[in-house]
C-alpha positions in Angstrom: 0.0 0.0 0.0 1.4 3.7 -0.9 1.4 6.3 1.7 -0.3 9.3 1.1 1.6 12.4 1.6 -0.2 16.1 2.0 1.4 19.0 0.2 -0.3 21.9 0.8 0.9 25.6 0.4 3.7 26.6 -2.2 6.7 24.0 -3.0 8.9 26.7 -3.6 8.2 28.5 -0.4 8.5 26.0 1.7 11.8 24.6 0.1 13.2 28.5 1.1 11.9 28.4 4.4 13.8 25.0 4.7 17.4 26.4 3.6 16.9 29.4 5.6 16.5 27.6 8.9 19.5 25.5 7.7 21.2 29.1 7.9 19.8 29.9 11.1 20.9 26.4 12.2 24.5 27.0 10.7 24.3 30.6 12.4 23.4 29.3 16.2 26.4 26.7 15.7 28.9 29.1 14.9 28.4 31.3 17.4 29.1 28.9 19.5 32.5 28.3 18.7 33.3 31.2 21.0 33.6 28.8 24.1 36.7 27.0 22.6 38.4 30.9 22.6 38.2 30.4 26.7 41.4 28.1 28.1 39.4 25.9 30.2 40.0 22.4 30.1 38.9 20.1 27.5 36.0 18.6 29.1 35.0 22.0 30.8 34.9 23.3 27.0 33.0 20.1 25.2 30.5 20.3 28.0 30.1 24.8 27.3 30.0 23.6 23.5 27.2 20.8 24.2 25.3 23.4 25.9 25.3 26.3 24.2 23.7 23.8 20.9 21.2 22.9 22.9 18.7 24.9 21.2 20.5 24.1 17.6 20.1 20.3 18.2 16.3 20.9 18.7 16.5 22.9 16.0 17.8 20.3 13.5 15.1 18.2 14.6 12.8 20.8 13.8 13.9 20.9 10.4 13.4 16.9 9.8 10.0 17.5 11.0 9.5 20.4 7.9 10.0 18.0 5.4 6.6 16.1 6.6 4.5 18.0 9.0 5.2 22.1 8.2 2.4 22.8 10.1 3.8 21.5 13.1 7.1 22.3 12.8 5.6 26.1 13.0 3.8 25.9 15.9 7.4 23.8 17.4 9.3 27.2 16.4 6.9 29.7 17.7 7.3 27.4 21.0 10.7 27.2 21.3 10.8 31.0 20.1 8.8 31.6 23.6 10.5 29.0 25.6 13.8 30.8 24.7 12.4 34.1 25.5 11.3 32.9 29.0 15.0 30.8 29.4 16.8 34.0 28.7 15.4 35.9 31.3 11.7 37.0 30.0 11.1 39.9 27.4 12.5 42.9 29.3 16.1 41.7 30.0 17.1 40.6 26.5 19.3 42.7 24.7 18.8 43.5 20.8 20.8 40.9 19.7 18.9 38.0 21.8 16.2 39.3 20.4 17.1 38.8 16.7 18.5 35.4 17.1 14.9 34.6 19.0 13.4 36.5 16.1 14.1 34.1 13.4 13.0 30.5 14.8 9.9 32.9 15.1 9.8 34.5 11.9 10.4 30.7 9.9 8.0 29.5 11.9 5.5 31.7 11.2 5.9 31.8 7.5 5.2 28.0 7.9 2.3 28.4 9.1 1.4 30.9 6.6 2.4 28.9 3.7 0.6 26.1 4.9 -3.1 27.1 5.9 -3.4 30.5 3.9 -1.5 29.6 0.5 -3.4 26.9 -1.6 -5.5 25.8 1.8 -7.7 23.7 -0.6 -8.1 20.0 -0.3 -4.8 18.5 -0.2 -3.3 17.0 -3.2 -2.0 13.4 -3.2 1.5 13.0 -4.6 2.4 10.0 -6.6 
């Protein structure tokens, strides 16, 4: 028996919103690097290093989620957008900066959610 797969929304946008949280993804691991600039010991750093990509490991399992369910792998960015808003200290501590790199889970998300119930929200087509 052949599964049936969904695809609702644009192809096109939701294969740009995919690469761009690849770039977000690639942008939250590189500033991490910064804890290997510190002279701790090795295990001291590999532990910083695991914990500052927390939020990129959930991330990347964000992003296999898109490839099947974009709808909710939106609502799981606008979650973890909030979560890390709270995590950091709640809105009126952050600084502009934490605010950008909470921004764009936030924004991806969002377009998901766009593309996927207002563009095309007809009956879903079944791919062969």
């Amino acid at each position: 028996m052949e599964s049936q797969n969904t695809i609702r929304g644009n192809k096109i946008v939701s294969m740009i919103l995919r690469v761009f949280l690849l770039l977000v993804i690639l942008l939250f691991l590189t500033l991490s690097l910064d804890v290997f600039g510190s002279g701790d010991p090795f295990w001291k750093v590999l532990a910083g290093f695991f914990i500052h990509n927390v939020f990129t490991i959930v991330l990347i399992g964000i992003l296999v989620l898109a490839w099947k369910r974009e709808n909710i792998a939106g609502f799981l960015l606008i979650g973890m957008a909030v979560f890390m808003v709270l995590f950091f200290g709640g809105p009126v501590g952050l600084m502009y900066g934490t605010w950008i790199m909470i921004g764009l889970p936030a924004l991806v998300g969002s377009i998901f959610l766009l593309n996927y119930y207002l563009i095309n929200p007809g009956t879903p087509k079944r791919e062969s």
